[in-house]
C-alpha positions in Angstrom: 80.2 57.0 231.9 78.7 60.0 233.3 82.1 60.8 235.6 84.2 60.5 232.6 82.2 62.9 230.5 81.8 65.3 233.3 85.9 65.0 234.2 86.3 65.6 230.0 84.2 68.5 230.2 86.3 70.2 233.3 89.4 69.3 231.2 88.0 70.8 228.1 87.1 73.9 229.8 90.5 74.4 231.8 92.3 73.7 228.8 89.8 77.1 227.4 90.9 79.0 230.3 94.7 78.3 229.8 94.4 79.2 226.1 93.1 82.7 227.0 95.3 83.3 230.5 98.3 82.4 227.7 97.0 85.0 225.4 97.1 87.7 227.7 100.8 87.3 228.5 102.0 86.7 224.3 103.7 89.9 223.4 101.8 91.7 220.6 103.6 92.0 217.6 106.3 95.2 217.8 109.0 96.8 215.4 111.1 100.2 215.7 112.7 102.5 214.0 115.6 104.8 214.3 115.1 107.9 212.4 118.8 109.5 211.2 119.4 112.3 209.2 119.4 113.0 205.3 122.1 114.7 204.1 121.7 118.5 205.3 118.9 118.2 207.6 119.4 117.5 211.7 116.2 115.7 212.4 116.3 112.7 214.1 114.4 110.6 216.5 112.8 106.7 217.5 109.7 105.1 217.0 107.9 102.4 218.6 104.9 100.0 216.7 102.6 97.8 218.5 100.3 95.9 216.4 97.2 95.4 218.4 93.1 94.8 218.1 93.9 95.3 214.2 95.9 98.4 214.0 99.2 99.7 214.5 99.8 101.9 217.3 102.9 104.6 216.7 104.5 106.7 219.1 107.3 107.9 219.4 109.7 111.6 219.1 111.4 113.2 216.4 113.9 116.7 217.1 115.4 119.2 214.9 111.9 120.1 213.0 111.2 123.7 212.3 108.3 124.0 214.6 104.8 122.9 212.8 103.5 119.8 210.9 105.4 117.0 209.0 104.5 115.0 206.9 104.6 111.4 208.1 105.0 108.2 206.3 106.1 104.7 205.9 107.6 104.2 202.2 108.0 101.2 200.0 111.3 100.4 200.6 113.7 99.8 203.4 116.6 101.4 201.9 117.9 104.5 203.6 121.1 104.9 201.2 120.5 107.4 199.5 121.6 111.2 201.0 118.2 112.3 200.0 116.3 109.4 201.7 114.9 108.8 197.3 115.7 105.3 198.0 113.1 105.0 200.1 110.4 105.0 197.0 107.2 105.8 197.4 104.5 106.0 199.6 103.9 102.0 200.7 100.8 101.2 199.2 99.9 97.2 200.0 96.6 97.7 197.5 98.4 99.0 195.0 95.6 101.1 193.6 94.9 103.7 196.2 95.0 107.3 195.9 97.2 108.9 198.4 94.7 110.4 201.7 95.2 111.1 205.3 95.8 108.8 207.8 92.2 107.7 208.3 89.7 106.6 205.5 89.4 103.7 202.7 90.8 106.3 200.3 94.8 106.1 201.0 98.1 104.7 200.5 99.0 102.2 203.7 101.7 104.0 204.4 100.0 107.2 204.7 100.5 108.6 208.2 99.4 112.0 208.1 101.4 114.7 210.3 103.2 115.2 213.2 103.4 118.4 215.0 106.6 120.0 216.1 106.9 122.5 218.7 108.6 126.0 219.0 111.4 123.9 220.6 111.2 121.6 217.1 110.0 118.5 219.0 107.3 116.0 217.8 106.0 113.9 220.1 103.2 111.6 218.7 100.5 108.6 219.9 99.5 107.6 216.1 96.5 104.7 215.6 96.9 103.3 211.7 94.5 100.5 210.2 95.4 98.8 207.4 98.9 98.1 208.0 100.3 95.3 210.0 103.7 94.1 212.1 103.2 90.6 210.3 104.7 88.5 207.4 101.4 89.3 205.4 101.3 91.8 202.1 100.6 94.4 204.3 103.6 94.8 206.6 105.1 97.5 207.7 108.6 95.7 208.5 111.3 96.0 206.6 110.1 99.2 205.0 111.1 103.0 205.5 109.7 105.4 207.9 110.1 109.1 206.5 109.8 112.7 207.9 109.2 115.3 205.4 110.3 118.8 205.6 106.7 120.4 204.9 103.1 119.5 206.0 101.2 116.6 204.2 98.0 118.4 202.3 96.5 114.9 202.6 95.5 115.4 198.8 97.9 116.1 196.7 99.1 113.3 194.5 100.9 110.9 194.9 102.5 111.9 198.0 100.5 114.9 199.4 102.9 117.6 198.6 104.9 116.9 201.6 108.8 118.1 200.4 112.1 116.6 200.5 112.9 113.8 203.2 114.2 115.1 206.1 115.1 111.9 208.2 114.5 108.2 207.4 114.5 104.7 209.5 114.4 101.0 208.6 111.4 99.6 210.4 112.9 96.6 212.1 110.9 93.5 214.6 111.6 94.5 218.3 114.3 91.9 219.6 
């Protein structure tokens, strides 16, 4: 009696061991999206998102900026349509109730991103760490939705959408193949 609970033990903890070795090699959760132009405007570029230790990691580049800060943001809808990137809607907001903010904080939209930063060569290269948001099939994913570049800097205050200017380039957040 004493063999077979020892041998159910080993097999209990090995069984413990495989779960965790397996976790290490599952893929965490990823999307992309291709940012194109709206109409008039040359910017363009790719994003990555990971979805890992309960936030969304972003990175990725955008060209033809006018060298500064952009506002940066996932809207409510996946809808790229129209030449202005309006089809977009608003800010994504999973809560519903929030105030738009900056990127960090319990005061803001989900989809509030912040800025990137464009050099003199009108390149924006970003590493962008977002709670709140997710790469799931929960209220608060980001797939499926709109990624948008603005023309101007987000104030981080202004309501609703931080005084950010027209929509310069937008992407359909899709699940990495």
């Amino acid at each position: 009696m004493r063999r077979t609970a020892l041998i159910a033990l080993a097999a209990a903890g090995s069984l413990a061991a495989c779960a965790q070795i397996s976790s290490l090699f599952t893929p965490a959760p990823s999307a992309t999206a291709e940012l194109l132009p709206t109409k008039g405007s040359e910017v363009r570029g790719n994003v990555k998102l990971v979805q890992r230790d309960g936030e969304v990691l972003l990175s990725g580049k955008v060209s033809g900026l006018t060298p500064g800060p952009h506002g940066f943001h996932v809207h409510e809808k996946g809808d790229c349509s129209a030449p202005d990137g309006s089809s977009a809607g608003p800010h994504f907001d999973p809560a519903g109730s929030k105030a738009h903010g900056g990127p960090s904080g319990n005061q803001r939209h989900g989809g509030d991103l912040g800025n990137i930063t464009a050099d003199a060569a009108g390149v924006a290269s970003f590493d962008l760490r977002v709670m709140g948001i997710t790469l799931g099939s929960d209220p608060a994913s980001v797939v499926g939705r709109a990624l948008i570049v603005h023309a101007k800097p987000d104030d981080l205050t202004t309501q609703p959408s931080g005084n950010s200017g027209p929509r310069l380039a937008c992407g359909l957040i899709s699940r990495a193949p």
